[in-house]
VOBA-1610 file (N, C-alpha, C; in pm, whole numbers, padded with zeros to 5 digits, always signed):
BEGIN
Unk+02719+02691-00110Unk+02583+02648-00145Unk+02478+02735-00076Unk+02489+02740+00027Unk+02412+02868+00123Unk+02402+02973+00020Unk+02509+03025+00014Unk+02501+03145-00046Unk+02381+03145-00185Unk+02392+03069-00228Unk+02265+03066-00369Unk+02175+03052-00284Unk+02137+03001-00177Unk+01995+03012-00116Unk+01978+03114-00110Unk+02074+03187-00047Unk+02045+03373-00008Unk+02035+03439-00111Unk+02074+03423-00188Unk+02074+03498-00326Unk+01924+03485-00398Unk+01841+03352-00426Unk+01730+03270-00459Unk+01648+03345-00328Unk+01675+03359-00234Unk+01539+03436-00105Unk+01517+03573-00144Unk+01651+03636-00203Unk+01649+03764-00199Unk+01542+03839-00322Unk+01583+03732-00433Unk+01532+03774-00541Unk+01382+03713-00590Unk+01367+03632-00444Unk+01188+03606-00460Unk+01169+03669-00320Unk+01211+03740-00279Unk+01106+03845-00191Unk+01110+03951-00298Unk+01178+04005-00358Unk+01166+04096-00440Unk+01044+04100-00560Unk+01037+03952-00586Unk+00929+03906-00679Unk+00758+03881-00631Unk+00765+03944-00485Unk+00609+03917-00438Unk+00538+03988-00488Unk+00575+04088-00571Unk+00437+04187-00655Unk+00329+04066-00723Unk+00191+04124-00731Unk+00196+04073-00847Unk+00212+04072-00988Unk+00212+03957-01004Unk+00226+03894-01189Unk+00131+03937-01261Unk+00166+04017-01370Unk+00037+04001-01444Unk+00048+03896-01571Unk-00030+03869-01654Unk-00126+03768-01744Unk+00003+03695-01803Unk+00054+03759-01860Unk+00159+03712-01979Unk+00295+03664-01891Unk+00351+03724-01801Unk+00421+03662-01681Unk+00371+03546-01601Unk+00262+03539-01665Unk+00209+03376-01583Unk+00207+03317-01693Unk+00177+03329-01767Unk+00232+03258-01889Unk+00316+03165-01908Unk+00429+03245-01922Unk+00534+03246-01948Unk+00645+03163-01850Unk+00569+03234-01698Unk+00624+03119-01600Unk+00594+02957-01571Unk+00438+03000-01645Unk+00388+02816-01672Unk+00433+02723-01741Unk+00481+02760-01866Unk+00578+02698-01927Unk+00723+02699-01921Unk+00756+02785-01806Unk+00885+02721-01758Unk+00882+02624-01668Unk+00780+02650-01618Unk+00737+02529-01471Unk+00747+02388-01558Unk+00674+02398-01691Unk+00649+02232-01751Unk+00805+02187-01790Unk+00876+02303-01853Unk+01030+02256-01893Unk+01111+02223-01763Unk+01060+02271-01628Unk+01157+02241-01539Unk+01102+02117-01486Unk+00986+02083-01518Unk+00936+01955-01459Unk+00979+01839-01571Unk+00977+01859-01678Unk+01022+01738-01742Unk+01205+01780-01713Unk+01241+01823-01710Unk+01405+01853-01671Unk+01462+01748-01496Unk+01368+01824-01428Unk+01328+01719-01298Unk+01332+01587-01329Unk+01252+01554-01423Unk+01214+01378-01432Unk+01380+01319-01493Unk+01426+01396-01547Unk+01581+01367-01636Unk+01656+01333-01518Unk+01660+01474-01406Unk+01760+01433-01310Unk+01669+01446-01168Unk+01657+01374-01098Unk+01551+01371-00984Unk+01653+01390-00877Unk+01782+01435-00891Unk+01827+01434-00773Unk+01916+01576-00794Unk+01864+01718-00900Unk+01876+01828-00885Unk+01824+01918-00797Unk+01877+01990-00712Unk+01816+02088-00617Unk+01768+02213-00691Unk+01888+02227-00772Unk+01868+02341-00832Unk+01739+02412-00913Unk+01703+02246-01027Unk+01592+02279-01071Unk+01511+02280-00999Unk+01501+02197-00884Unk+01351+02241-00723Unk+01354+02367-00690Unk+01489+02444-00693Unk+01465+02597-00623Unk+01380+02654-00742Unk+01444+02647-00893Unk+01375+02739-00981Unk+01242+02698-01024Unk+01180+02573-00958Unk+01031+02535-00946Unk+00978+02610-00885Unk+01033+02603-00772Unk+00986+02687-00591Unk+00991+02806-00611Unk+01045+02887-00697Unk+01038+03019-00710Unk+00896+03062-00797Unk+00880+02981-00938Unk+00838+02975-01027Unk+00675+02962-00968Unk+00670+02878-00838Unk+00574+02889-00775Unk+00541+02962-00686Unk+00639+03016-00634Unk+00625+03161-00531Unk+00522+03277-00654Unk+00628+03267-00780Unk+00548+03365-00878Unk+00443+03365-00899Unk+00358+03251-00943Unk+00220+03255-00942Unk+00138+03210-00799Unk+00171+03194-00716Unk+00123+03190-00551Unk+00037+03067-00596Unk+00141+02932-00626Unk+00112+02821-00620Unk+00092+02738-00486Unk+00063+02760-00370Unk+00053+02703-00256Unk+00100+02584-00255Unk+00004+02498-00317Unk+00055+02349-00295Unk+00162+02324-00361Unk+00220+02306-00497Unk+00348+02287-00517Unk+00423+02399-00461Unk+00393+02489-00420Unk+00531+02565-00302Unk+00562+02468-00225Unk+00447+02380-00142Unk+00489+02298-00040Unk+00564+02157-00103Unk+00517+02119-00197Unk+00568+01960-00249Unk+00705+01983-00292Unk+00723+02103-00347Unk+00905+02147-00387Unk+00980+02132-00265Unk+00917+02240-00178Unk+01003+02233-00072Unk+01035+02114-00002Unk+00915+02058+00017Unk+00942+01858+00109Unk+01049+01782+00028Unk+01010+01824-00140Unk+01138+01736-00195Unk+01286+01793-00186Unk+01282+01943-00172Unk+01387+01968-00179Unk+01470+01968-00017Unk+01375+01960+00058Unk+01432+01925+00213Unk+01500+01709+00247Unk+01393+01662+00140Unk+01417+01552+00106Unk+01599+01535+00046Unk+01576+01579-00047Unk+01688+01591-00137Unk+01861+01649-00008Unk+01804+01763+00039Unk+01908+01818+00083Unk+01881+01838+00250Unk+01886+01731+00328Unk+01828+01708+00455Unk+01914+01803+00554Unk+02054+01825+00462Unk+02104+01906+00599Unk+02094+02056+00580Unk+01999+02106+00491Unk+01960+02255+00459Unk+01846+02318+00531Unk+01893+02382+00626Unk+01746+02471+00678Unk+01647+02535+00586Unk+01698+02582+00458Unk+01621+02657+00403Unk+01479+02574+00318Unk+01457+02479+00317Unk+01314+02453+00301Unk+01245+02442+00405Unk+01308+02392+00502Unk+01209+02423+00631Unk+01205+02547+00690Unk+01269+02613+00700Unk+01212+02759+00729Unk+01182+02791+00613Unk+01123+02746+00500Unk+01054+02830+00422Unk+00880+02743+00466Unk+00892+02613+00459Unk+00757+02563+00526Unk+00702+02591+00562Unk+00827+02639+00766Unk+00755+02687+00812Unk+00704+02842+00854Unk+00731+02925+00782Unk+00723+03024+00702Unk+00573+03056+00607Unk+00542+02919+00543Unk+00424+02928+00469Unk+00328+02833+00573Unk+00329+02812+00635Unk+00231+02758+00707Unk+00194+02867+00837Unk+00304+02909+00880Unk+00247+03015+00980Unk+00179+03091+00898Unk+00229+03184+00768Unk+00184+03324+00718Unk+00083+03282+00643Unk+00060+03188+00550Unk-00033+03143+00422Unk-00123+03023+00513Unk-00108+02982+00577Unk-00225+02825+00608Unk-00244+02888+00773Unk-00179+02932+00831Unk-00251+02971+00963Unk-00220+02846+01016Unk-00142+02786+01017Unk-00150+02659+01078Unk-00041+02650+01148Unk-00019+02698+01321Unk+00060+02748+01402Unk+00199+02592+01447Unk+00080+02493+01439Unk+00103+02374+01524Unk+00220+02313+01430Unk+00211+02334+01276Unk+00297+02247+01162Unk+00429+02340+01137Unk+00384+02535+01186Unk+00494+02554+01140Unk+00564+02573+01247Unk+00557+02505+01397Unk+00635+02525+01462Unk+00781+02378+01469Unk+00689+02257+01372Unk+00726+02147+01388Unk+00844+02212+01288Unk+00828+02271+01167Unk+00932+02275+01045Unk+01047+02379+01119Unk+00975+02462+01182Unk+01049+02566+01251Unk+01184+02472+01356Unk+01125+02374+01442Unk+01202+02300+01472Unk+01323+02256+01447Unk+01304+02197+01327Unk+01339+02096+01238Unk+01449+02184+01160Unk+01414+02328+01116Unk+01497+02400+01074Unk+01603+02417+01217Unk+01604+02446+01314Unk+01658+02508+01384Unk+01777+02446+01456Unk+01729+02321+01427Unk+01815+02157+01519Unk+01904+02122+01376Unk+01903+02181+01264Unk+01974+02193+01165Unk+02083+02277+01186Unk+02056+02402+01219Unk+02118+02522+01257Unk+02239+02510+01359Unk+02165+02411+01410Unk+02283+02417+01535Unk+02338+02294+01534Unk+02311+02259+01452Unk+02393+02089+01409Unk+02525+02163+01348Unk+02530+02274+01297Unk+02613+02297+01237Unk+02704+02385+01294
//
């Protein structure tokens, strides 16, 4: 399961260019098919990662963050939404104090294991 995380990090750091017009598009209406797909099964990770990406693509901030809470929700013993949190809260929100809490939280994961 890890391993698709790494695979899913690799290929949205690769995707930080930007998007142009028709690639947002295009990703918007995958976002709506993966959100009514979500409502079908609310307890898929999978479709949360290809949300979370889908929102990395258009530098959706806030649903970057609501994917990730659900998908840390969903999969409590996975570091990888919290170091992605806290990841976007240090680099994108400047907000030192929250991403040291996720940073935490990732890390006491880490070594749980």
């Amino acid at each position: 399961f890890m391993g698709l995380f790494n695979k899913i990090k690799k290929s949205i750091e690769l995707k930080q260019n930007k998007p142009n017009l028709k690639s947002i598009e295009k990703t918007k209406k995958k976002i709506l098919n993966l959100k009514k797909q979500f409502e079908l099964n609310p307890v898929d990770s999978k479709i949360l990662i290809e949300l979370y990406t889908c929102y990395v693509t258009i530098s959706d901030l806030e649903n970057k963050i609501k994917c990730l809470k659900k998908l840390s929700d969903l999969s409590p013993n996975d570091s990888y939404p919290l170091q992605q949190l806290a990841d976007i809260y240090l680099n994108e929100l400047d907000n030192i104090d929250q991403a040291q809490i996720y940073q935490n939280q990732a890390n006491n994961l880490k070594n749980n294991f």
